[in-house]
C-alpha positions in Angstrom: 0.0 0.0 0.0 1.6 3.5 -0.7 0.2 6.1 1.7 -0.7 10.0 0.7 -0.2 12.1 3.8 -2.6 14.7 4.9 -4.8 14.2 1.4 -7.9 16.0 4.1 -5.9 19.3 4.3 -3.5 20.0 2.0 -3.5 21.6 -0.2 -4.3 24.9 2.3 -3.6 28.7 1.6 -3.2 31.8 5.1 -6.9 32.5 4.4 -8.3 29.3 4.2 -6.1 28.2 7.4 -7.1 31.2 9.2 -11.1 30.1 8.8 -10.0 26.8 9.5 -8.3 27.4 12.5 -11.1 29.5 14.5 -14.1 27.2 13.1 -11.6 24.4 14.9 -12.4 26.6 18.5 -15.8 26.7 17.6 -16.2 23.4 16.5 -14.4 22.4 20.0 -16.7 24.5 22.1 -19.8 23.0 20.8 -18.8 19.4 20.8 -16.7 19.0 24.1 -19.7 18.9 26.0 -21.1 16.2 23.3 -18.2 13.6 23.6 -18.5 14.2 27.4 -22.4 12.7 26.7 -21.0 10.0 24.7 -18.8 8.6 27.4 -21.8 8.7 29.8 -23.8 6.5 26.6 -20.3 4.5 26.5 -21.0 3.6 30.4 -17.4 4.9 30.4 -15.7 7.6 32.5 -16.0 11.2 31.6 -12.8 12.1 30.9 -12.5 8.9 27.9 -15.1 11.0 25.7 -12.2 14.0 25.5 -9.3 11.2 24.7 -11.8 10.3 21.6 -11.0 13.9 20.2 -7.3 13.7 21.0 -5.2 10.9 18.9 -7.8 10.1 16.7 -8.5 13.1 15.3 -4.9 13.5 14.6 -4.8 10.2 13.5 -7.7 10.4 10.7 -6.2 13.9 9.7 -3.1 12.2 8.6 -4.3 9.2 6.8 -7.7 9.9 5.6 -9.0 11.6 2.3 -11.9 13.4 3.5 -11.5 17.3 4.5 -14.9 17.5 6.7 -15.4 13.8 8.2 -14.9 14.5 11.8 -13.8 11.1 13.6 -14.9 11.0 17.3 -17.1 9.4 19.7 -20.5 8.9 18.2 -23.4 7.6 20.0 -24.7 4.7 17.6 -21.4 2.7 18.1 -21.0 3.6 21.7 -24.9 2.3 21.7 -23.6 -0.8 20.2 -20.5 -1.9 22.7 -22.9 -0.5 25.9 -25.4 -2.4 25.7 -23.1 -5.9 24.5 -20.7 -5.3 27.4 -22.7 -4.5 30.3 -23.7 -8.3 31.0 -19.5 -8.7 30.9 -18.8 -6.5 33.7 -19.6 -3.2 35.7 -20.4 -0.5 33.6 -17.2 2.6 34.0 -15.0 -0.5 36.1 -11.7 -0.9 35.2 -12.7 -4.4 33.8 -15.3 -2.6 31.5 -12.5 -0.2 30.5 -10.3 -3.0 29.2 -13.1 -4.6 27.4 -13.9 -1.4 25.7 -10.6 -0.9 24.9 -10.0 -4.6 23.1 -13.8 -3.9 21.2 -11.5 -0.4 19.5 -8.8 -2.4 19.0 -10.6 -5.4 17.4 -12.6 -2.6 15.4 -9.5 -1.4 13.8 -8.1 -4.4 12.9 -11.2 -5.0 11.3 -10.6 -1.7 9.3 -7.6 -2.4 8.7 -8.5 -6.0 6.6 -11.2 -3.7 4.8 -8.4 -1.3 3.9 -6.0 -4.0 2.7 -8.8 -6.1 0.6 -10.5 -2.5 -0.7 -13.5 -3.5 0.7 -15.0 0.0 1.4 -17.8 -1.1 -1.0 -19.4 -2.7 2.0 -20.7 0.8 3.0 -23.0 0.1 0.5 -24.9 -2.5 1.7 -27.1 -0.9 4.2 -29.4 1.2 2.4 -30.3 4.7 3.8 -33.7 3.6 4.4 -32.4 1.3 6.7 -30.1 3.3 8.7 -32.3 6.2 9.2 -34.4 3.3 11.2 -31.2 2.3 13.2 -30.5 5.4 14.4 -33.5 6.4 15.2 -34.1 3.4 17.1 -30.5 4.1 18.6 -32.1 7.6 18.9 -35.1 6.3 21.5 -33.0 3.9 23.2 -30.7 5.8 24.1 -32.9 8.6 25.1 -34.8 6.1 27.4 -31.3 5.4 28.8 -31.0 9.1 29.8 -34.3 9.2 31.4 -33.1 7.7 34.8 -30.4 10.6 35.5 -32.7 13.4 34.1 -35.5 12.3 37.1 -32.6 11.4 39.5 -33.7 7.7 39.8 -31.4 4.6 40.0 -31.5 2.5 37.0 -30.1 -0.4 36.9 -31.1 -2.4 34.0 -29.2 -2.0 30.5 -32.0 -2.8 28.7 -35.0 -0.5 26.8 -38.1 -2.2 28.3 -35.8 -3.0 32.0 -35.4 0.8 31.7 -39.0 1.7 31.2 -40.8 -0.8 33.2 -38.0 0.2 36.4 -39.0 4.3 35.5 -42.5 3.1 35.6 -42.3 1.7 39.4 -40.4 4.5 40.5 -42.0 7.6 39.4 -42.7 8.8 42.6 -39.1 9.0 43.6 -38.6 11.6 41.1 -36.2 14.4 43.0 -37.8 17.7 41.5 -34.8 19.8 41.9 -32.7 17.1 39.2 -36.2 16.6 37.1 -36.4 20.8 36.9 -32.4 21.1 36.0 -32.7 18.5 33.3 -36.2 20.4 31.7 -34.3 24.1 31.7 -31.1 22.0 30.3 -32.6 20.2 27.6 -35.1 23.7 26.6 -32.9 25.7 26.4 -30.5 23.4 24.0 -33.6 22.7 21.7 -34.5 26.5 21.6 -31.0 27.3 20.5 -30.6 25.0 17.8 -34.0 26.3 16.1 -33.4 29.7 16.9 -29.5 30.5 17.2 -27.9 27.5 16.3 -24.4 29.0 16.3 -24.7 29.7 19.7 -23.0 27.0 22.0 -25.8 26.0 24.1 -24.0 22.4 25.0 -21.4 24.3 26.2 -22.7 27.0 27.8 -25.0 24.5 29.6 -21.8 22.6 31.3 -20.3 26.2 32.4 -23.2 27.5 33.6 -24.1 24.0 35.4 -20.2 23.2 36.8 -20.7 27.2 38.6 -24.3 26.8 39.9 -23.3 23.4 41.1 -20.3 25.2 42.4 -22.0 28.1 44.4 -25.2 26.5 46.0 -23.5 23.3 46.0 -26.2 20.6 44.1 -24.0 17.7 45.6 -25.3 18.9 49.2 -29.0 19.1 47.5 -29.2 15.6 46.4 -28.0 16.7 43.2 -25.5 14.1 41.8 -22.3 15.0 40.0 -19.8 13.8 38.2 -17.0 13.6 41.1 -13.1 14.0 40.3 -11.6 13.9 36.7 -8.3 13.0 35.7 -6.0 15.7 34.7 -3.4 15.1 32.4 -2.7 12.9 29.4 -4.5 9.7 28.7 -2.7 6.5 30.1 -1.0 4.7 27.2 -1.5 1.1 26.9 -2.5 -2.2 24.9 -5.7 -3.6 26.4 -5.5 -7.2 27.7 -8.2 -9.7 27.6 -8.5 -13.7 28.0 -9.5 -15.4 25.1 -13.2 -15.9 25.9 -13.6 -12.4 26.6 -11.6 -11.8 23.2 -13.9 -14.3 21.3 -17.2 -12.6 22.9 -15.8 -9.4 21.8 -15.8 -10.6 18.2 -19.1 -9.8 17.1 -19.4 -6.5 19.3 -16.3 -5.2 17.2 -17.8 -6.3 14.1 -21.5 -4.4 14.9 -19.1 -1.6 15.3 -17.2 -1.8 12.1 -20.6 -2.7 9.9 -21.8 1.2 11.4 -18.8 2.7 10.8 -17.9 1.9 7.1 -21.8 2.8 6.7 -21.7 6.0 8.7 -18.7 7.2 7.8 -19.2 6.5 4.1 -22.3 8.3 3.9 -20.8 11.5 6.0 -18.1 11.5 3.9 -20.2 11.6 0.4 -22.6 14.0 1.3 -20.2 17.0 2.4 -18.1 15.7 -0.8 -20.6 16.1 -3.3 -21.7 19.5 -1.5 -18.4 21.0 -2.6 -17.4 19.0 -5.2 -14.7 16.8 -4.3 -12.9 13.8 -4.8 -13.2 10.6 -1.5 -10.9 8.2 -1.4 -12.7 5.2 0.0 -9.9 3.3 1.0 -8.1 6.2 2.8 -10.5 7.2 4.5 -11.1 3.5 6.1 -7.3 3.9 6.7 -7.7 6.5 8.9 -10.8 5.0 10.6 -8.5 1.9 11.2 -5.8 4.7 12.3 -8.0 6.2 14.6 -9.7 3.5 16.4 -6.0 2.0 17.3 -5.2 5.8 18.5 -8.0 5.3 20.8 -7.7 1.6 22.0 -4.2 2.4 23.2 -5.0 6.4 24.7 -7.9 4.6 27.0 -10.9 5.5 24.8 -13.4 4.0 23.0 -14.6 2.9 19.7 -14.5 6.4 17.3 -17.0 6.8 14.4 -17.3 9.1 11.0 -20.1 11.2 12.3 -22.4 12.8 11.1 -24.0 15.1 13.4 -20.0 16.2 14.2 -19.6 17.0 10.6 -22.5 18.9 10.2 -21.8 21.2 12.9 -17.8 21.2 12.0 -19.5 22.3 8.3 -21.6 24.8 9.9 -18.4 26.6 12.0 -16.9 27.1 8.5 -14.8 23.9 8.5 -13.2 23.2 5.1 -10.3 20.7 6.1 -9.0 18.7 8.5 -7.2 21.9 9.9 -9.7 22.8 11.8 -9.8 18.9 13.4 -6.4 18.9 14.2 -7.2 22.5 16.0 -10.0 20.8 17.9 -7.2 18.4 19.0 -5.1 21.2 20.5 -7.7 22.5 22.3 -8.6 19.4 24.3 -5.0 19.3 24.8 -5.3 22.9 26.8 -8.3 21.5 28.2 -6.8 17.5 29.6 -4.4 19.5 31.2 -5.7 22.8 33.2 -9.4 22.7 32.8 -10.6 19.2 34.3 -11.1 20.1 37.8 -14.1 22.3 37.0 -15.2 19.1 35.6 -15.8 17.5 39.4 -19.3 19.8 39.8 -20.9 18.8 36.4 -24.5 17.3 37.3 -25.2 14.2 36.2 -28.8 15.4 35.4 -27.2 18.4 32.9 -25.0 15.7 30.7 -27.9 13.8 30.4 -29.8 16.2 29.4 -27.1 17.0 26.5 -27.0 13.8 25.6 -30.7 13.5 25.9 -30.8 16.2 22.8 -28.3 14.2 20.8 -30.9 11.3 21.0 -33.3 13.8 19.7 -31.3 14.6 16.9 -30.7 10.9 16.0 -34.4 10.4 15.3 -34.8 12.0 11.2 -38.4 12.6 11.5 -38.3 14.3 7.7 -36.4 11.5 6.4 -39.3 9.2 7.6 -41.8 11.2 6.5 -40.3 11.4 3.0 -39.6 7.9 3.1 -43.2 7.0 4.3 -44.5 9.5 1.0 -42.4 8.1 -1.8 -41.8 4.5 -0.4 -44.3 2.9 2.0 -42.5 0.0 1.7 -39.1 0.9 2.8 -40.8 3.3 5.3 -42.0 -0.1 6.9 -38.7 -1.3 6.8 -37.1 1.5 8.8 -39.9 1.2 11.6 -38.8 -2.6 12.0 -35.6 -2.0 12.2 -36.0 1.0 14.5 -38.4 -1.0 16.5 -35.6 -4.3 16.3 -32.6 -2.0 18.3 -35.4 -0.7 20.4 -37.2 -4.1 22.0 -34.0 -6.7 21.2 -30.6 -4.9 20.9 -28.6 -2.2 18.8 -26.0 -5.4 17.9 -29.0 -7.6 16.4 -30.8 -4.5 14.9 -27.8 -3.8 12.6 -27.5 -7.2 11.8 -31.4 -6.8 11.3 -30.8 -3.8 9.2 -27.9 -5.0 6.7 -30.5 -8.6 6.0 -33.1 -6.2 5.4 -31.2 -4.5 2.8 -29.8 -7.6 0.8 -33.4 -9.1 1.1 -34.7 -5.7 -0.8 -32.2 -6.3 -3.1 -32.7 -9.6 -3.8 -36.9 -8.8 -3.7 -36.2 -6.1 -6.9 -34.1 -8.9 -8.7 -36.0 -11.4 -7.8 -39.4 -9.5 -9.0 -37.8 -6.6 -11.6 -40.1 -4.9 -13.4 -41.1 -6.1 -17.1 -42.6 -4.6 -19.8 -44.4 -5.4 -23.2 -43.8 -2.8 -26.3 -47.6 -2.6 -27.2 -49.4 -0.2 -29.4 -51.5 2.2 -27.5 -55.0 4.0 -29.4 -53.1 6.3 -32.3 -51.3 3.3 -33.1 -47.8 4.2 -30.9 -45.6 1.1 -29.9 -45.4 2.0 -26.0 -44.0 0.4 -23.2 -46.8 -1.4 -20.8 -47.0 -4.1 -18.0 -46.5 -7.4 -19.8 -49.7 -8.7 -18.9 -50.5 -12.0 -20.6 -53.4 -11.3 -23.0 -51.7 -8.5 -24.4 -49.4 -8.2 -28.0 -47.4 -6.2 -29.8 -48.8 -7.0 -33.1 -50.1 -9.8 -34.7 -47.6 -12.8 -34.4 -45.3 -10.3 -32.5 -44.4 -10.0 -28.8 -41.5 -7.3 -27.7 -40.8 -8.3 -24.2 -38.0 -6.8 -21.7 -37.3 -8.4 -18.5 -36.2 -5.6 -16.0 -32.8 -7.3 -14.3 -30.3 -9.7 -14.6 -31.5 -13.4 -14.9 -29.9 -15.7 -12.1 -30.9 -18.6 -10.2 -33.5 -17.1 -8.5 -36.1 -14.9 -10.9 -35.5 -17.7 -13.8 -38.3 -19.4 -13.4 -40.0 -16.1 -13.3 -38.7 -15.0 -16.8 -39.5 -18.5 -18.4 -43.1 -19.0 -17.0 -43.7 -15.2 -17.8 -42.8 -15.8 -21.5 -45.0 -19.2 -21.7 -48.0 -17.1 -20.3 -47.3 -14.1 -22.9 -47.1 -17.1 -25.6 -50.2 -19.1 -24.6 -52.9 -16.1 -24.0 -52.1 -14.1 -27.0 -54.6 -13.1 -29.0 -53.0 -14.2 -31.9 -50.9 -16.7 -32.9 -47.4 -16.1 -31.7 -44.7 -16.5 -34.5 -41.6 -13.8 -33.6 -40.8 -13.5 -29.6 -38.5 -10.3 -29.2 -36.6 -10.8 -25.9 -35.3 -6.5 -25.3 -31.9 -8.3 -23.2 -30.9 -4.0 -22.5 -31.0 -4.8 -18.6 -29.5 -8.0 -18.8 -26.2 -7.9 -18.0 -25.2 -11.4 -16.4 -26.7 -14.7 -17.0 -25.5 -17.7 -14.4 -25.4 -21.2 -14.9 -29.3 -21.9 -13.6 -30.7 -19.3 -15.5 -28.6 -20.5 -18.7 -30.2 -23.7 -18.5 -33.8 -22.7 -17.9 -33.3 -20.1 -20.8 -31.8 -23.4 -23.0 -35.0 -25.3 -22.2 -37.3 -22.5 -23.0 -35.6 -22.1 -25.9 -35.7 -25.8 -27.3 -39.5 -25.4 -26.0 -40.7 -22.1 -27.9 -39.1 -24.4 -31.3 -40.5 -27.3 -30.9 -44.3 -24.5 -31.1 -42.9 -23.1 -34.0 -42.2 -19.6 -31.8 -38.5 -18.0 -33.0 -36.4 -16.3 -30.3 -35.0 -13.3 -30.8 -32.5 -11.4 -28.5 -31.9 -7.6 -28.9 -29.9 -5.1 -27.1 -27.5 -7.7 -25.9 -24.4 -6.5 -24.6 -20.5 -8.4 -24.9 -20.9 -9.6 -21.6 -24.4 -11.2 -21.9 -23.1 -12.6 -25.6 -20.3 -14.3 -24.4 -22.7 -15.8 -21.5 -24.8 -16.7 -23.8 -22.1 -18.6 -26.1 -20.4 -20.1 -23.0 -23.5 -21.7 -22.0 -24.6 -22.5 -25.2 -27.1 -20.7 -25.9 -26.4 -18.9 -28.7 -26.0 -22.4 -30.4 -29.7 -23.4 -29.5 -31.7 -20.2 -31.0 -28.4 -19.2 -33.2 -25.9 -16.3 -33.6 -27.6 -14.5 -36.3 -31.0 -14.2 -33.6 -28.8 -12.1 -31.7 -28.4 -8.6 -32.2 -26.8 -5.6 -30.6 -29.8 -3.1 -30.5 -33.5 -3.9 -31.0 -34.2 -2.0 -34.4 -32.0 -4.7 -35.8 -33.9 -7.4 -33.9 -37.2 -5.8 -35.1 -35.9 -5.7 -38.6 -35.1 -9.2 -38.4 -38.7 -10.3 -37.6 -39.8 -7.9 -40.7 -41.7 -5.6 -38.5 -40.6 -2.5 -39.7 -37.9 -0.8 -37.6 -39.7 3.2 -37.5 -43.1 1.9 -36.5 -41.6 0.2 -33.1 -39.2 3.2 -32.3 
């Protein structure tokens, strides 16, 4: 592999730098307070979710292509590992920290493979419909999760209905003081990102929280906090597991990985095309690989492409991975002379942060457009959503990538296909093939919507036999329009030979048109071409139409 250095910021002139540089503060002064959340989703300590915005920043700024993915702690991953590893030990233990560790190191590794093999095509596999159904499943569970703190009630359980059923018993213990704290948090965050969403409500919210705490001391009011912080660097180290724990951690990592070439991918695209840019898929899972190792071995957690961080870099006037690296060096100031304000932080206001974040997971729009233009994949999304809700974010992934093959599979394995029929002033248009119908007397024009394989070639051949049989006239010519046919495998080959040597034997001649050089040598490797014969082949279907002696014009 040869490497390309800093492809996300270079090249990079004083005035760009200079924008860079203070949309970097900016971008650190509204998301400090949101990787602080994350930790809490993470079930690890505080002070992990600044180490995510340390080395592997600085680590996806030197190896990756794209100049506005920022790499971080993101809640759909730290969903993921949370909710897997809280049966394996005490959520924020040291055991737990390990564990978490090993998951990011596993998760790189797993990168890492993907880089080597080129296999950022995966990202593709989980539709959009899907994933805006993860997250905003991701979106409600984890908002449940941050219920518990927000009322000031103990909450035990790591799991949605656990959580709700426990609120449910222990409403009454609700401590006002914590529920009022967590309403005027979580108000005032929403109101400022309608209404002045430059403004750094997150962060304002954790000052203004740390010197309330501070001065009418909530800790001695029954309000919890956060308790003492580490100051200084991160503690640099390779996580060790047994084996069991390391085979357990296997599919956890995995979960992870699945989300993050999908996540990433799609982050990455969307600010790319918005300024016309160039990605480099393979660079960019580099640097994810990069950055997840930077944060197994700094004592963080698993780091994501994400895009709520992007959005918000994009909207401080981030144009390159300047501005991440300048993030970086403000955590830096921050790790090692600002942690001790840290100590005062209610519980109740990070929750409520985070609580917004869950809020923002759930695309409302993007399910109401979905639900408008595709009822269908809108019913998707709410089973996958409701899957990571009810059973698991690891097994709602899993849920969402078989949901996307199967819809894959479900258009090839039912493509659309058409019949070339003339409508009332005599036009040759394209119609459902609906058996009863014809192109013309002795003529049927037919075009099968996908590429025949083992599973829809039944379809084709029984389709065809219905066309032939109900006609209303005598079939003689049968015009198979091959245009979206690009790939014929060896079941379909030999259901296509037996239709073939079937349509002869009732006096029906098969004609191909609008085959391509890949179909024609499938066709000739499987002996096809033999059966109906080269010359009933033809690149384009005005020469197939000739052919039959239907004249070319009156078809076109």
């Amino acid at each position: 592999m040869r490497f390309k250095f800093f492809k996300g910021l270079l090249p990079l002139d004083w005035p760009g730098a200079l924008r860079d540089a203070l949309a970097g503060v900016t971008l650190a002064s509204m998301n400090i307070p949101q990787v602080l959340g994350y930790a809490r989703i993470a079930g690890m300590p505080v002070v992990t979710g600044l180490y995510t915005v340390l080395l592997p920043l600085i680590g996806f700024a030197v190896f990756g292509s794209s100049r506005h993915l920022v790499v971080a702690a993101d809640s759909a991953t730290a969903t993921i590992f949370a909710s897997g590893l809280t049966d394996m030990a005490p959520a924020g233990s040291a055991e737990y920290v390990t564990l978490v560790g090993m998951v990011a190191l596993l998760t790189a590794g797993f990168l890492l493979v993907a880089r080597i093999f080129k296999l950022g095509f995966l990202a593709d596999f989980l539709s959009r419909t899907v994933l805006v159904g993860f997250l905003a499943g991701v979106g409600v569970q984890v908002g449940i999760a941050m219920l518990g703190n927000m009322l000031g009630i103990s909450v035990s359980s790591a799991h949605t209905t656990g959580q709700v059923m426990r609120l449910a018993q222990a409403w009454a213990q609700t401590q006002p003081q914590t529920l009022a704290l967590s309403v005027l948090v979580v108000t005032l965050i929403l109101w400022c990102k309608r209404y002045a969403p430059r403004l750094p409500m997150p962060l304002l919210t954790v000052v203004g929280g740390i010197a309330a705490s501070y001065v009418f001391d909530f800790s001695g009011h029954g309000i919890a906090v956060i308790g003492p912080v580490p100051t200084g660097w991160p503690h640099f180290g390779v996580p060790m597991v047994s084996w069991r724990e390391l085979i357990s951690l296997v599919p956890i990592a995995g979960s992870c990985f699945v989300v993050i070439i999908a996540q990433s991918a799609a982050a990455a695209r969307v600010f790319a095309d918005r300024y016309h840019e160039r990605l480099d898929k393979d660079a960019d899972i580099l640097g994810l690989s990069v950055a997840n190792f930077g944060a197994a071995l700094s004592g963080a957690f698993v780091v994501n492409g994400s895009p709520t961080q992007t959005a918000m870099a994009d909207r401080a006037g981030a144009r390159s991975q300047l501005a991440q690296l300048v993030f970086a060096g403000v955590v830096v100031l921050v790790l090692l002379f600002l942690t001790a304000p840290l100590q005062y932080l209610p519980h109740c206001v990070l929750a409520g942060i985070v609580f917004t974040i869950a809020l923002g997971l759930i695309d409302l729009e993007g399910l109401r457009d979905i639900r408008r233009e595709s009822p269908g994949e809108f019913s998707l999304a709410l089973v996958t959503a409701t899957a990571v809700v009810l059973v698991g974010v690891e097994e709602g992934i899993l849920l969402a990538i078989a949901l996307s093959l199967l819809r894959h599979v479900r258009h090839s394995y039912r493509p659309h296909t058409t019949l070339l029929a003339p409508d009332a002033q005599g036009r040759w248009l394209p119609m459902p093939a609906t058996p009863g119908a014809q192109t013309a007397p002795g003529l049927i024009v037919y075009r099968f919507g996908a590429d025949l394989f083992f599973a829809n070639d039944n379809r084709f051949a029984d389709e065809v036999r219905q066309l032939i049989q109900r006609a209303p006239s005598p079939v003689r010519w049968f015009v198979v329009d091959a245009g979206a046919i690009t790939d014929l495998d060896y079941s379909a080959a030999r259901s296509v030979r037996t239709l073939c040597e079937d349509l002869t034997a009732r006096g029906v001649t098969l004609v191909f048109g609008r085959v391509n050089d890949y179909l024609l040598a499938d066709m000739r490797r499987h002996g096809i071409a033999e059966v109906i014969g080269d010359d009933h082949i033809f690149p384009t279907l005005h020469e197939a139409l000739s052919f039959t002696g239907v004249h070319p014009a009156a078809a076109a």
